[in-house]
N, C-alpha and C positions, 0 to 999 in steps of 0.2 A: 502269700500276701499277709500283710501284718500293721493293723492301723491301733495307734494306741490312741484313746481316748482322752482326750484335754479336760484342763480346769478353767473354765473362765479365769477370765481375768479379777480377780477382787472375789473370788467365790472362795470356800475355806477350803485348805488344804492344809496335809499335815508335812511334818518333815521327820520325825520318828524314824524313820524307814527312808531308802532310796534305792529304788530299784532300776534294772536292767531289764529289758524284754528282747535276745537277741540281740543285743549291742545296744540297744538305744534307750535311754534315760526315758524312763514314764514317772507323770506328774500326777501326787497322790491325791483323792479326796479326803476330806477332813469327812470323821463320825464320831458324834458322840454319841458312847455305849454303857449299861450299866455297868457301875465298878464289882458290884457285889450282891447276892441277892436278899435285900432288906424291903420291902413292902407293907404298903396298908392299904385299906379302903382308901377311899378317895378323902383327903383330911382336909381340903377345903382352898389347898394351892397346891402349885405343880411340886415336883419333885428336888429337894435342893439339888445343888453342881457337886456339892462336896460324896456324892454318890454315883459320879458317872468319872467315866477316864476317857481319855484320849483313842481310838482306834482309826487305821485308815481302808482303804480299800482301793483297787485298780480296776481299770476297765478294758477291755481289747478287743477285736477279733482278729481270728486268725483261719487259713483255709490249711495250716500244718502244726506238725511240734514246735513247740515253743520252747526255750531258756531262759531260766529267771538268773541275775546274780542280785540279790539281796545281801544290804547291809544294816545291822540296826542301830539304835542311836546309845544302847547299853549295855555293858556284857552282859553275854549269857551264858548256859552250859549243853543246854538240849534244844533243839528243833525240831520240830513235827511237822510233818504236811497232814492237813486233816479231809477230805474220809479215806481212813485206815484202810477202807476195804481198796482203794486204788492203789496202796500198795507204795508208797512213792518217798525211798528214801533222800531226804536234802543230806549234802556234803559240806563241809564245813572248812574253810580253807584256813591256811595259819594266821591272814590277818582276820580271821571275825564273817567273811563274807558267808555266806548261804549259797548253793548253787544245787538246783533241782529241774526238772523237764519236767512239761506235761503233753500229754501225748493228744489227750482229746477234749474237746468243750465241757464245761460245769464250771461252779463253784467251787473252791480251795480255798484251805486258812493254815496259813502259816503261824504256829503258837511257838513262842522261845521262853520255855521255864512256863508252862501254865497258859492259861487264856488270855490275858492282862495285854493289853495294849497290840493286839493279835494285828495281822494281815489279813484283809480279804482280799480275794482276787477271783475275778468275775472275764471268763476267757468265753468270749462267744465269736459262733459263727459267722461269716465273714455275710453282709448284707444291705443294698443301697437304697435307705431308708428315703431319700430324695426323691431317687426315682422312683420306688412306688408310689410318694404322695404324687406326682406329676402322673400317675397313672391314672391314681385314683380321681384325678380332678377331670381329666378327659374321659373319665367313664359315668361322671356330673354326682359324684360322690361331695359333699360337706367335708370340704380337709382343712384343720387347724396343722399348721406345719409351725415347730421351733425348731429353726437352727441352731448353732453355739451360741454363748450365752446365756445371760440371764434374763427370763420373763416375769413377772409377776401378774398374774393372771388372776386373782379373788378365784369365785368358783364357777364354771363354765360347765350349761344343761346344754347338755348333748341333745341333738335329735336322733331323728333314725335315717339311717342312709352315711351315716359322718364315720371322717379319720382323724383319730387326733395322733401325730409322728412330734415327737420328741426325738431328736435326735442327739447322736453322742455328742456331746460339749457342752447340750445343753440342762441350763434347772431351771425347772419351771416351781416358781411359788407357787404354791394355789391346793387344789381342787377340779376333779371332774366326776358328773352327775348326770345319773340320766334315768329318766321317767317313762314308762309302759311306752319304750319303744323297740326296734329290732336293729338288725344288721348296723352296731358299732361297735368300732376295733380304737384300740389304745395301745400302738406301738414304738417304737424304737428303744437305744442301749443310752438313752440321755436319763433326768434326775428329775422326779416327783417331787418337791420340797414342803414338807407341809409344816415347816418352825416356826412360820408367821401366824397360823390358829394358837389361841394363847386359850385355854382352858379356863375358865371359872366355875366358882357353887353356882352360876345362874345353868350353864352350860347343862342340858342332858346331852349323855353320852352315846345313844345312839338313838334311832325312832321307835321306840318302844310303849308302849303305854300303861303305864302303873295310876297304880291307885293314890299313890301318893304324888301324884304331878301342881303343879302350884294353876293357882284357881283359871287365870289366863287361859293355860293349856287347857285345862278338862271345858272349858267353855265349847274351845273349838273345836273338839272332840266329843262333844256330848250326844252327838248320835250313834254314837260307836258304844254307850253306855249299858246297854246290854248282851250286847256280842264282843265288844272289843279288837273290832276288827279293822285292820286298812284296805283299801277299797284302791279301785285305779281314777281316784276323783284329785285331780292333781290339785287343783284349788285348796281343797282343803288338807291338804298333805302339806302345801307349801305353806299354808298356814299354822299348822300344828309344827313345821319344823324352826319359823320365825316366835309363835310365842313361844317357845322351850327353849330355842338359843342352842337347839341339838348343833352338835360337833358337824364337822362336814367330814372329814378327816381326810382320804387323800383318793380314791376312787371307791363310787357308789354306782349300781346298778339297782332299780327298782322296778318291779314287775317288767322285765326287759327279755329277750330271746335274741338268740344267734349274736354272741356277742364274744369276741376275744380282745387278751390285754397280753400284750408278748413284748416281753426284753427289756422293760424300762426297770430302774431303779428307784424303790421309794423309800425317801429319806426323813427320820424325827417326823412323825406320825405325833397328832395329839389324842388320836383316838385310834381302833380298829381301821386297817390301813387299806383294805380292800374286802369291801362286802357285796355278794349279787342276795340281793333279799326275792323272794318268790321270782327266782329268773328260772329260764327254759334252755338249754341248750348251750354254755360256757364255756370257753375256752380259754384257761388262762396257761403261758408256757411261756418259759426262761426270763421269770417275775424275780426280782431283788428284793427285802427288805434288810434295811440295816439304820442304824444311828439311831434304834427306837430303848428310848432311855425311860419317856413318861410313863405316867401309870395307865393300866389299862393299854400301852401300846400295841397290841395284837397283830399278825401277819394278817393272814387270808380268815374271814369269817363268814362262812355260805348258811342261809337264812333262808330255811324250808323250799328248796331248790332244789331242780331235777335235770340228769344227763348233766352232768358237770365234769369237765377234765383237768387239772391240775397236773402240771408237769415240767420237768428239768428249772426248779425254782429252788433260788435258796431265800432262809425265810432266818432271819434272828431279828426277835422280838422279846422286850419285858413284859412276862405276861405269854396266852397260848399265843402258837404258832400258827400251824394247821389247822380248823376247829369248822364242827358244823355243828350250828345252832338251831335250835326249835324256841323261835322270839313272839313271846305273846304280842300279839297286833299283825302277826304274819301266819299266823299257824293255825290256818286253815288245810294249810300243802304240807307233805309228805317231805323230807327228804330222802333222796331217792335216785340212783342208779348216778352217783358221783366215784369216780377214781382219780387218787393221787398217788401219782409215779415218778420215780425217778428224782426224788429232791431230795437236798440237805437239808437238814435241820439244826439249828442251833436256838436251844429256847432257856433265856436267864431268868424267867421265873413262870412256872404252872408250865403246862402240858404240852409235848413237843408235837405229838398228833392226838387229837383229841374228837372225841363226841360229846359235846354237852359243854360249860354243866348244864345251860339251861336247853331242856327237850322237852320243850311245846311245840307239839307235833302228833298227829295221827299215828305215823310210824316213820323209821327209818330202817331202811331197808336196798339190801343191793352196793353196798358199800365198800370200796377195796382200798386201802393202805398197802402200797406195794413195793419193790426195790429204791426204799427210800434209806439213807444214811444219818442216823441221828449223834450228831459229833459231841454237843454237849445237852445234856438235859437237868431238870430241875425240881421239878417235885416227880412226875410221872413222862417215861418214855411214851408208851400207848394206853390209854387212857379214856373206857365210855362211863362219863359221869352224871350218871343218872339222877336228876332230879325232878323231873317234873313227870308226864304223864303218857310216852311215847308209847307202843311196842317197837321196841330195838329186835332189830333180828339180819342174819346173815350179814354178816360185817368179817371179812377177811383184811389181816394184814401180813403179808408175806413177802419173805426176801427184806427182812427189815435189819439193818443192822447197828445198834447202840453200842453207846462209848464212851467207857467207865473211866475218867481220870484221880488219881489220886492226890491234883490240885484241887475237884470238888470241895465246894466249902457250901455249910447247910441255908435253907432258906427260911428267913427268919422274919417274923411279922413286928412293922414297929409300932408300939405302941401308943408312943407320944413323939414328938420333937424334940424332944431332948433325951430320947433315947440313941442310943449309940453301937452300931454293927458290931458283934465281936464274934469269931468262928473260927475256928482253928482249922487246918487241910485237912481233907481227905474224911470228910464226914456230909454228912447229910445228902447220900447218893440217892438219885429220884429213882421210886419203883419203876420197874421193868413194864409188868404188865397191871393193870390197875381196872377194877371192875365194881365200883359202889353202885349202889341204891342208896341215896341219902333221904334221912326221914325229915330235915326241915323244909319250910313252906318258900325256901327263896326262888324266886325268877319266875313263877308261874299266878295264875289268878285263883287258884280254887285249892291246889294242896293234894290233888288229886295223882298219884304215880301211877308209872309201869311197869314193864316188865324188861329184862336182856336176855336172849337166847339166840342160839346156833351162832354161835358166834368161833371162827377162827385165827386160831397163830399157826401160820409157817415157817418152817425157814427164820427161824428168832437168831439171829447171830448178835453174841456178845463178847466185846473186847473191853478186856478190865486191865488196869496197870496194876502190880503186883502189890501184894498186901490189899487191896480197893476188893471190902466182902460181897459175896455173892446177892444183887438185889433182889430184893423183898417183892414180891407179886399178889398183893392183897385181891380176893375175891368172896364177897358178899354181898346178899340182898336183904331186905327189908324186914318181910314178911313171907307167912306162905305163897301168897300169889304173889308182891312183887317182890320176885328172888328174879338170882342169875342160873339160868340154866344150860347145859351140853355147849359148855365149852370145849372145844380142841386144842390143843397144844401140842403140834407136830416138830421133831427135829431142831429142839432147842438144843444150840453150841455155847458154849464160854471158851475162850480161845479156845477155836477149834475142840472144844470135845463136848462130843453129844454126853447132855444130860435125860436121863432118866428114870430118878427117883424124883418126888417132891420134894424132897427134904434140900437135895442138891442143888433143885433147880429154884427152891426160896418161898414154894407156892404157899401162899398163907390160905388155904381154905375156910371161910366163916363161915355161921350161919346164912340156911337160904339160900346156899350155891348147892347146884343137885347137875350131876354127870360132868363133872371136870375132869379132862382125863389130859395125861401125858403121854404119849407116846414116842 
């Protein structure tokens, strides 16, 4: 069986591309992605156009192999299927055509000459999203159901007990949110749209509470003024998130348990696109992000949360991808006993699986990074950026596999507005493995650091295009007590060949890092 997924009618789609899925013509979505990677702070409006390009992406499922015949709208000279590790050469016919199989579900991106204007294609298991909501309503479940088409929905507080089914065809505007409750799922293979939240300087960007919040906010927060803590008092939570004009962005979980988000697609994020902040128990599996262009667009960001699973998600974001946070007004909780398996990663600017930077938290701990595929990366492939007050410890990532291209172009901070991107190829390749202790006072309340130790790599595999030099692995800590200590470094490859010298393998040892080993 084989259902390809439609475009509404009047929703954006591209024509760059046309493809074949098994003989039959599927109809692209429109994303827009960043062109290049140029970033600043947040300078006080959204990102200009003349910095993003055109990409599309497809939708399917299937219960077998599949055949693509792709054609694009420009020459080119090389095609790539991306992750490397599946191994999966396209054929190239004498008019232009593309022709490749895929054998089993995940994410694929077809790149012609570089990243620029790439394919995604999004192949999922075959599944009737209808009738589960019709299940779930006779077993006296809260079901929001979207069929095809277009919703626009503002943002909808979940309770507990509720389905919200998006189904293929459809995009839903909006937002969904949910408050200290339990048992809620966010499924189907339909489209998150969050392009109608428009960002301003009034805007905060996530529920956080700084010291510098304008006078409204600390009012309604003033009893948090010596602990700075969020509480499950939802009155004054909805209140602190109306004076501040905080983002919604495109699913939020707040003090919430037993909760999953499977299949859906989320599209131009104006903020962090899916956060469980002090949640219990998560499950998120064969999650999309893509067409996140804005600043600050992040994938997945889990906020002093425990028992979390992540998995078969692909995640391209401006800004991190993967990322678990320690957010003051939340970090009171641990994070703690979270695995992320089994996903793509594509991240155009900062860290493609990340810890930090901000780690306001007691500890994090129990943490595994694992047969995940990092196809392009940006500043850092794996990445615990230490800045606030944690102890970090037992953090495994293994079976990871990064991908070094020699279209990389460097990531560059803009200054003003009228400055102008310029990078030449094949430069500014993001480190491999990356391990700071940073000594300034941002994201936390007091300035107070910690520590990183027992921390592992296995199974490190790296694919680099020829001449693309061997990545740099920065590791250093602060001080004597907050240093990085007994790191492992087991069975790192560069095409296929186990490295083992440091020198080989890029390791930059700084002060403050004590028992780094290779082996």
């Amino acid at each position: 069986m084989l259902k390809i997924h439609s475009v509404p009618t009047g929703a954006p789609e591209t024509d760059i591309y046309s493809v074949a899925i098994n003989g039959k013509k599927a109809k692209l979505n429109f994303a827009r992605v960043s062109a290049f990677p140029f970033n600043t702070p947040w300078p006080g409006h959204q990102r200009p156009l003349d910095q993003t390009e055109e990409a599309a992406f497809v939708s399917f499922e299937s219960d077998g192999e599949v055949y693509l015949k792709v054609n694009f709208c420009k020459d080119f000279a090389k095609a790539v299927v991306r992750p490397l590790s599946k191994n999966i050469e396209p054929e190239i016919d004498e008019d232009g055509s593309i022709r490749f199989s895929l054998k089993e579900t995940g994410a694929y991106t077809l790149e012609l000459d570089g990243s620029h204007n790439a394919l995604h294609i999004f192949f999922n298991p075959v599944r009737d999203f209808k009738k589960e909501a019709d299940e779930d309503k006779k077993n006296g479940r809260t079901v929001y159901y979207y069929g095809e088409g277009e919703h626009n929905i503002g943002d909808i507080d979940l309770p507990s007990h509720s389905t919200v089914i998006i189904d293929a065809g459809a995009i839903v505007y909006g937002s969904f949110s949910s408050f200290d409750t339990e048992d809620v799922k966010i499924k189907g293979y339909g489209i998150i749209d969050g392009s109608k939240e428009i960002r301003t300087t009034e805007n905060l960007l996530l529920p956080t509470i700084y010291e510098y919040l304008n006078d409204e906010a600390k009012k309604v927060v003033s009893k948090y003024k010596n602990n700075w803590y969020f509480d499950k008092d939802k009155v004054l939570f909805d209140n602190f998130m109306k004076a501040t004009k905080c983002l919604k962005g495109q699913i939020r979980f707040y003090f919430c348990k037993n909760i999953e988000v499977e299949g859906v697609i989320m599209r131009d994020s104006s903020t962090f696109c899916l956060i469980p902040a002090c949640c219990d128990n998560v499950l998120i599996d064969n999650v999309k992000t893509i067409g996140m262009w804005r600043y600050n667009s992040d994938g997945i960001d889990i906020f002093n949360s425990s028992n979390i699973i992540v998995k078969n998600t692909f995640l391209r974001n401006f800004d991190d991808c993967m990322v678990i946070k320690g957010i003051v007004g939340w970090d009171k909780r641990n994070n703690e006993n979270i695995i992320v398996e089994n996903c793509v990663i594509w991240c155009d600017w900062g860290s493609a699986l990340e810890i930090g930077a901000e780690t306001n938290a007691p500890e994090y701990r129990n943490i595994i990074y694992r047969n995940c595929d990092i196809i392009h990366g940006q500043s850092s492939m794996m990445r615990i950026h230490h800045h606030n007050y944690a102890d970090i410890h037992h953090v495994l990532y293994e079976n990871i596999n990064c991908e070094y291209t020699k279209y990389q172009e460097s990531g560059i901070i803009q200054n003003s507005d009228d400055e102008v991107y310029f990078s030449k190829q094949n430069s500014g390749h993001p480190n491999l493995i990356d391990l700071p202790i940073t000594g300034n006072k941002l994201y936390g309340r007091n300035g107070e650091k910690g520590i990183t130790h027992d921390i592992s790599f296995k199974n490190i595999r790296v694919y680099k295009d020829a001449r693309v030099p061997t990545p740099n692995s920065p590791i250093g800590g602060l001080n004597e007590i907050n240093c990085i200590k007994n790191v492992s470094i087991e069975n790192l490859t560069i095409n296929g060949e186990r490295i083992t010298s440091p020198e080989d393998a890029g390791l930059n040892i700084r002060e403050f890092a004590y028992n780094i080993t290779l082996k």
